[in-house]
C-alpha positions as CSV (number, residue, x, y, z in Angstrom):
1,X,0.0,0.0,0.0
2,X,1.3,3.6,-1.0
3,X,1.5,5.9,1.7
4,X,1.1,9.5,0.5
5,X,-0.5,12.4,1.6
6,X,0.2,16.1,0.6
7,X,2.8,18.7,-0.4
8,X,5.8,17.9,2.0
9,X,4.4,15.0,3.9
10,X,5.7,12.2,2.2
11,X,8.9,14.1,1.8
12,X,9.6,14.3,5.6
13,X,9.5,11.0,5.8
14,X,12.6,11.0,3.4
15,X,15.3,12.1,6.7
16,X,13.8,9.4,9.1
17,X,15.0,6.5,8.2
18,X,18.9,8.2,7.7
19,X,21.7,8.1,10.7
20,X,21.6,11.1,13.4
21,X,23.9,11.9,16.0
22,X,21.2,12.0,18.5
23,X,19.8,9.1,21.0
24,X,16.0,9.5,19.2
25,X,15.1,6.8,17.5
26,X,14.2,7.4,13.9
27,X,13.2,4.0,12.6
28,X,10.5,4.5,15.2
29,X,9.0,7.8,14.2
30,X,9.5,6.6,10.9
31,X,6.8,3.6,11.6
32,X,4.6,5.5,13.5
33,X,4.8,8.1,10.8
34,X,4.7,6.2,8.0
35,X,1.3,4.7,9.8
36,X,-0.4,8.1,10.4
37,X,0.2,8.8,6.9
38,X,-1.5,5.9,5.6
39,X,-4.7,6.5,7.9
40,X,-4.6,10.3,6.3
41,X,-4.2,8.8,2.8
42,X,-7.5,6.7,3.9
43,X,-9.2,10.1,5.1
44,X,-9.3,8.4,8.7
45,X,-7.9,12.0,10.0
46,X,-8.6,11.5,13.7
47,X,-7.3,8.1,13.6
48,X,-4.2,9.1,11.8
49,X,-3.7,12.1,14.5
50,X,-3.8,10.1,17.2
51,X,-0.4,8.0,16.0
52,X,0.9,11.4,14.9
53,X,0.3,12.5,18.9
54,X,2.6,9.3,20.1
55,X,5.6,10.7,18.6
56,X,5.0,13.9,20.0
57,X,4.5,12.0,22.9
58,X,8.0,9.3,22.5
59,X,9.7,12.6,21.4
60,X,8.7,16.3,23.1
61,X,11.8,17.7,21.8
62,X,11.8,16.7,18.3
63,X,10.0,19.0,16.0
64,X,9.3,15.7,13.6
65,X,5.6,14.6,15.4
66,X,4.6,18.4,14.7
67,X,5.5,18.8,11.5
68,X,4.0,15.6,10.3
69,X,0.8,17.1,12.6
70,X,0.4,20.2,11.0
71,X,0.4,18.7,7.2
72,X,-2.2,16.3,8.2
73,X,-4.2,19.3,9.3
74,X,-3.1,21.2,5.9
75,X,-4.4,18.6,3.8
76,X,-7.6,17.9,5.5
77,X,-8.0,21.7,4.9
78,X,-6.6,22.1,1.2
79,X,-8.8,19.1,0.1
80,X,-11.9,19.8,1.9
81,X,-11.4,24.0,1.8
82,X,-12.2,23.5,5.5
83,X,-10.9,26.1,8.0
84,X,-12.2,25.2,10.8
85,X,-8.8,23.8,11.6
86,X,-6.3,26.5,11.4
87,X,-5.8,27.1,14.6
88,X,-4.4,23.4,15.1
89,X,-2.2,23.8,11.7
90,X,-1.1,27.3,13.5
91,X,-0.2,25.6,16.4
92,X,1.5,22.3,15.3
93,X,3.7,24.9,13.0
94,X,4.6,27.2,15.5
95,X,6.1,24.7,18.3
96,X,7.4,22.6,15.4
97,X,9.3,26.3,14.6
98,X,10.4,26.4,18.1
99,X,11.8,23.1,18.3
100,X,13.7,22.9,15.1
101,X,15.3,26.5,16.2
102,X,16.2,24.3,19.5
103,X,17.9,22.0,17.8
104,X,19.6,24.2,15.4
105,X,21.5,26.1,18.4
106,X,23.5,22.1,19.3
107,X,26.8,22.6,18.5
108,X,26.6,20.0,15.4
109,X,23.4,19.9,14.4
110,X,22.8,16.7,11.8
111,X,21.3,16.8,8.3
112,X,17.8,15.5,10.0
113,X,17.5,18.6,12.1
114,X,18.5,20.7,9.3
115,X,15.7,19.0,7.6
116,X,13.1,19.3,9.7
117,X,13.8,23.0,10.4
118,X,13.7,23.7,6.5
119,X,10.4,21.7,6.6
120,X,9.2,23.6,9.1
121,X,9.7,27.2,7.9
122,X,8.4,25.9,4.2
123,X,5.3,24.5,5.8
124,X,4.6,27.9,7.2
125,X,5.6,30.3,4.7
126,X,3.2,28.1,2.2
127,X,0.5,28.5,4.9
128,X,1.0,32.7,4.9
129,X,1.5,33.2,1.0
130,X,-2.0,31.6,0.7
131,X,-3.4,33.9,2.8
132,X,-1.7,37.1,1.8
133,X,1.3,37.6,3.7
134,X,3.6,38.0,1.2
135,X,6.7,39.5,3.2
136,X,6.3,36.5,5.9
137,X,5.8,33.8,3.0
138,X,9.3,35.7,1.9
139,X,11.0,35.5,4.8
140,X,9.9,31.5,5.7
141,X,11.1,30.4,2.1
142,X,14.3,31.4,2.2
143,X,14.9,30.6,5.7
144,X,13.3,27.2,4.8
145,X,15.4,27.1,1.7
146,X,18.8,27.4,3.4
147,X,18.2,24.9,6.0
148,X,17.1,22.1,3.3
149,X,20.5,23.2,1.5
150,X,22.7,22.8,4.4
151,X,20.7,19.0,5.0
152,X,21.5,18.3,1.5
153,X,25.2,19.3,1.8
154,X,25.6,17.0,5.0
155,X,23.6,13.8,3.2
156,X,24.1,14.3,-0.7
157,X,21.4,11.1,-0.9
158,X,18.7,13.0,0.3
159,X,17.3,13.5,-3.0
160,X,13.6,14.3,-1.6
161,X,14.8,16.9,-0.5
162,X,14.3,18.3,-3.8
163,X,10.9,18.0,-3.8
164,X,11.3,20.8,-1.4
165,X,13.9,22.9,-3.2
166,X,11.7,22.7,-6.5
167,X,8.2,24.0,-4.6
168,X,10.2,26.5,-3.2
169,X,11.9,27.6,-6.8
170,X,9.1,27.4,-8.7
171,X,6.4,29.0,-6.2
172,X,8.7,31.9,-5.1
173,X,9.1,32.6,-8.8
174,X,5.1,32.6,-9.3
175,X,4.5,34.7,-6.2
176,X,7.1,37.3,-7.1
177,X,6.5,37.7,-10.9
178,X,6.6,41.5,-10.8
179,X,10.1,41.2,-9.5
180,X,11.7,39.1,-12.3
181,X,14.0,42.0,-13.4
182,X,15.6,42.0,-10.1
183,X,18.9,40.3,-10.1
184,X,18.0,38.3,-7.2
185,X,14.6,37.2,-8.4
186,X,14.5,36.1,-11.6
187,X,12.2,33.2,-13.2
188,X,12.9,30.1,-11.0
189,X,9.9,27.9,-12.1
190,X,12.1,25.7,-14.9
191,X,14.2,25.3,-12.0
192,X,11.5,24.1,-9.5
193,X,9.8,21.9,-12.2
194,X,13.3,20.0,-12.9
195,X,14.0,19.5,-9.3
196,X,10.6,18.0,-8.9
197,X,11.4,15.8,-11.4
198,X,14.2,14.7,-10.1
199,X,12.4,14.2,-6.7
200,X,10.3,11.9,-8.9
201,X,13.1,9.7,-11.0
202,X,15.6,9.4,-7.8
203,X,13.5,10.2,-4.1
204,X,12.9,7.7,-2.0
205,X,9.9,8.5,-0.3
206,X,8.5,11.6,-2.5
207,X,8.3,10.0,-6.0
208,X,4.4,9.9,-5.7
209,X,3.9,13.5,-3.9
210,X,5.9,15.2,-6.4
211,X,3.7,13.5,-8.9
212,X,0.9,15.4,-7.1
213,X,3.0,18.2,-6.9
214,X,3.2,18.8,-10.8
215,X,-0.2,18.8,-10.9
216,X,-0.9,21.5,-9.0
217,X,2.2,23.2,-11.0
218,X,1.1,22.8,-14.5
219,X,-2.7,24.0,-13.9
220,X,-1.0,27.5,-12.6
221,X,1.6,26.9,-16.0
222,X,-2.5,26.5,-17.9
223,X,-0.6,23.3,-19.0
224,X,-3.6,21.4,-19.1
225,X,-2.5,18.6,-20.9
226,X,0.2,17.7,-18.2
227,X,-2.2,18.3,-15.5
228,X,-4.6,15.3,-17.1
229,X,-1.3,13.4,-17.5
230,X,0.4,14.0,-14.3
231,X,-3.7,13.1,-12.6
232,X,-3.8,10.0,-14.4
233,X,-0.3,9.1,-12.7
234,X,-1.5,9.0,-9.3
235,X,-5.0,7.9,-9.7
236,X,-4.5,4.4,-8.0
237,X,-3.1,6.5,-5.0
238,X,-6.7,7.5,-3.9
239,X,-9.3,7.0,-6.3
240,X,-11.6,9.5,-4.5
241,X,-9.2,11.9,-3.6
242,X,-10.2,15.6,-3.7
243,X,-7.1,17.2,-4.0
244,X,-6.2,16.5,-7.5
245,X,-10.1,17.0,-8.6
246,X,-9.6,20.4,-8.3
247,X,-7.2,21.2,-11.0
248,X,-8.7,18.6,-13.2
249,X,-11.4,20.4,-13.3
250,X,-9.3,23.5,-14.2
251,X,-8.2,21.3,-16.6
252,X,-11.2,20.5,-18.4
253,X,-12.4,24.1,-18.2
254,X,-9.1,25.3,-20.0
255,X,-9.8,22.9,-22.6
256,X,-13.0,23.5,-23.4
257,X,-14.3,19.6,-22.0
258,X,-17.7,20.9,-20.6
259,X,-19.0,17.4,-20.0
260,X,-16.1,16.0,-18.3
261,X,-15.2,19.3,-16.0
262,X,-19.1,18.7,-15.3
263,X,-18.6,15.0,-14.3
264,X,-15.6,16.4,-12.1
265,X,-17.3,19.2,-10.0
266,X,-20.3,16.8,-9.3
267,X,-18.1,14.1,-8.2
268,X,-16.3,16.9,-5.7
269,X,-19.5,18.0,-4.5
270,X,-20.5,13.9,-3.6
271,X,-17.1,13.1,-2.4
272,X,-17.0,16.7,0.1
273,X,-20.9,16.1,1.4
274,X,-20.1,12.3,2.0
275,X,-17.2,13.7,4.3
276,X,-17.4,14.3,7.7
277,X,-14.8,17.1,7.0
278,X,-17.3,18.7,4.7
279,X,-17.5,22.2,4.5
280,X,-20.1,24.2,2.3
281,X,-16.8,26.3,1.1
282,X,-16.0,23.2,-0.9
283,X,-19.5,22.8,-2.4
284,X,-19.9,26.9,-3.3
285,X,-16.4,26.5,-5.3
286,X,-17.6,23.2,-7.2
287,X,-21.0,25.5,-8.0
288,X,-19.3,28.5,-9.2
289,X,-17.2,25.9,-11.8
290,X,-20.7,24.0,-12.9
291,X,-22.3,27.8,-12.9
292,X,-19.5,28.3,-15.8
293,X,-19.8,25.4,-17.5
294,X,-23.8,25.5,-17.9
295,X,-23.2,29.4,-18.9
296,X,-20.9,28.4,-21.3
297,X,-23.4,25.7,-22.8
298,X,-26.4,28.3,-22.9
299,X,-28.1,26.5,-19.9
300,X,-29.0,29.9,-18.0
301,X,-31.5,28.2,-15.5
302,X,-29.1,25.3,-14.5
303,X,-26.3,28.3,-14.3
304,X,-28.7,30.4,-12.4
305,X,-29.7,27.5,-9.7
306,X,-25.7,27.6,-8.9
307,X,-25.4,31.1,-8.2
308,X,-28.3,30.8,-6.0
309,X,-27.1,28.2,-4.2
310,X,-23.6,30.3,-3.4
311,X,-25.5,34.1,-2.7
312,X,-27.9,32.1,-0.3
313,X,-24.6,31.1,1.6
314,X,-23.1,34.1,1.1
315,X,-22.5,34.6,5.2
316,X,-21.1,30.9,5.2
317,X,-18.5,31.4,3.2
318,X,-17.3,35.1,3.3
319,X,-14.7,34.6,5.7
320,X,-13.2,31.3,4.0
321,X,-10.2,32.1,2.1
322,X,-10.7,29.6,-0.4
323,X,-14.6,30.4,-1.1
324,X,-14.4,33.8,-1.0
325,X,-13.1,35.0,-4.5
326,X,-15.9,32.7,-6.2
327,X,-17.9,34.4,-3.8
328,X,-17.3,37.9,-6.1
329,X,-17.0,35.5,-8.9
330,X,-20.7,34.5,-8.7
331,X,-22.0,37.9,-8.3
332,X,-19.8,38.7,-11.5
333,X,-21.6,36.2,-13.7
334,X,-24.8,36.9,-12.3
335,X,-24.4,40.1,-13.6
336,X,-22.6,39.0,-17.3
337,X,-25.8,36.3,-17.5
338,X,-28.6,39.1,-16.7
339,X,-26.8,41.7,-18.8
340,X,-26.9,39.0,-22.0
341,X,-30.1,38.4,-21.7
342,X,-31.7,42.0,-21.5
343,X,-29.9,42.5,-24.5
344,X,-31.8,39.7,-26.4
């Protein structure tokens, strides 16, 4: 069985099962790990935080049964658009921060703490460029970026770690577009894509997340083609997984595939409500994308019973970062729809 599970989480399994100069053992937060993964993959989220809470137990100081924490909470919420559980995410980053800055201050601190203090600060500056906070995405990156460097110089075989490298490359680049002319900026996302790749051909423990990885990658590239290929590459990972619904849909709509993005949104909207992680935020977004597709095919009432559905719940979903831009999105083609039609 494959155990996989989001950006970064498969890939901090990669330093567990390498030497450290520490008592901790590793081959036993690797198990419990690679366990608590598996339960996530399942979308048995309480279950799998329960074995992520006995290595925080086994291991106070180590920052590893935090970090592993706060990515099962940062899936759950990515693939649901749930944010009811932020403040857990918030918290498991912070005290994973604090206890990778411990170890950091050792006088010889090992590639695996290195790691895990990269992780760590990549996690959260992910977390805050979502959510706007561009100078403290910024800063987290290229901390993050330096400490997965410096692992990478003390283990050369820690080729997950540039799983981590290329999201950081390519999504820096993306997020700081305006800035290309800037000698220190420039367009990184070549860079990021390759080192995915090489995650991919050479990782031990990230092939499959990297995979997922692209996917999310070429739907901001529009590269819809790749996104449909990288999709189909990771399909017997989790048949009913959310996550990569979400930019195959994209996909679809990019293309033009109205029946098939269709087939897509309905299938997130069966797969969210049959959750008990379900969050109306996921089920506006999936409406927004079938209001567009039913525009698109000249089926105003279907489009119209969408938008409904979304302005109904406006006070729902206002405050969710993920729902609110479709939120203005539906009102937008409410408008384009009504406009059209008075003009018949």
């Amino acid at each position: 069985m494959k155990k996989i599970i989001s950006p970064f989480f498969v890939f901090l399994l990669a330093v567990t099962v390498h030497g450290s100069k520490s008592s901790v053992d590793y081959v036993a937060i690797d198990s419990l790990a690679l366990k608590g993964v598996d339960l996530a993959h399942q979308g048995q989220f309480l279950e799998a935080l329960d074995v992520l809470q006995e290595i925080k137990n086994l291991y106070p100081d180590e920052p590893a049964g935090y970090v592993f924490t706060a990515a099962a909470y940062q899936t759950l919420i990515d693939s649901y658009r749930n944010e009811k559980y932020k403040d857990q995410f918030e918290q498991n980053i912070e005290t994973a921060i604090q206890k990778a800055d411990a170890k950091l201050k050792n006088p010889d601190p090992s590639a695996h703490d290195f790691f895990y203090a990269g992780a760590a600060y990549g996690y959260r500056g992910i977390y805050r460029s979502f959510r706007g906070n561009w100078w403290g995405a910024f800063w987290d990156g290229g901390k993050g970026k330096k400490f997965m460097e410096k692992a990478l110089e003390l283990d050369s075989t820690l080729y997950d770690v540039y799983f981590g490298l290329g999201s950081y490359h390519y999504w820096r680049s993306v997020k700081s577009k305006i800035l290309w002319w800037l000698p220190f900026f420039g367009d990184q996302r070549k860079k990021g894509i390759e080192y995915t790749k090489v995650a991919i051909s050479k990782g031990k423990f990230a092939k499959d997340e990297a995979k997922y990885a692209l996917v999310r990658i070429y739907a901001e590239e529009k590269d819809y083609e790749n996104v449909l290929s990288w999709a189909d590459s990771v399909k017997t990972i989790n048949p009913r997984d959310p996550y990569s619904r979400w930019f195959v849909g994209l996909a679809y709509l990019g293309l033009g595939k109205w029946e098939e993005a269709e087939k897509i949104y309905q299938e997130l909207i069966s797969i969210c409500k049959n959750s008990p992680y379900y969050d109306i935020a996921a089920e506006a977004e999936a409406r927004y994308h079938l209001a567009l597709i039913y525009d698109h095919q000249n089926l105003v009432p279907k489009a119209f019973e969408q938008i409904g559905f979304i302005l109904a719940n406006q006070k729902e979903v206002e405050n969710n970062d993920y729902a609110r831009p479709f939120l203005e999105k539906a009102r937008e083609l409410k408008k384009k729809i009504e406009t059209g039609l008075s003009a018949k």
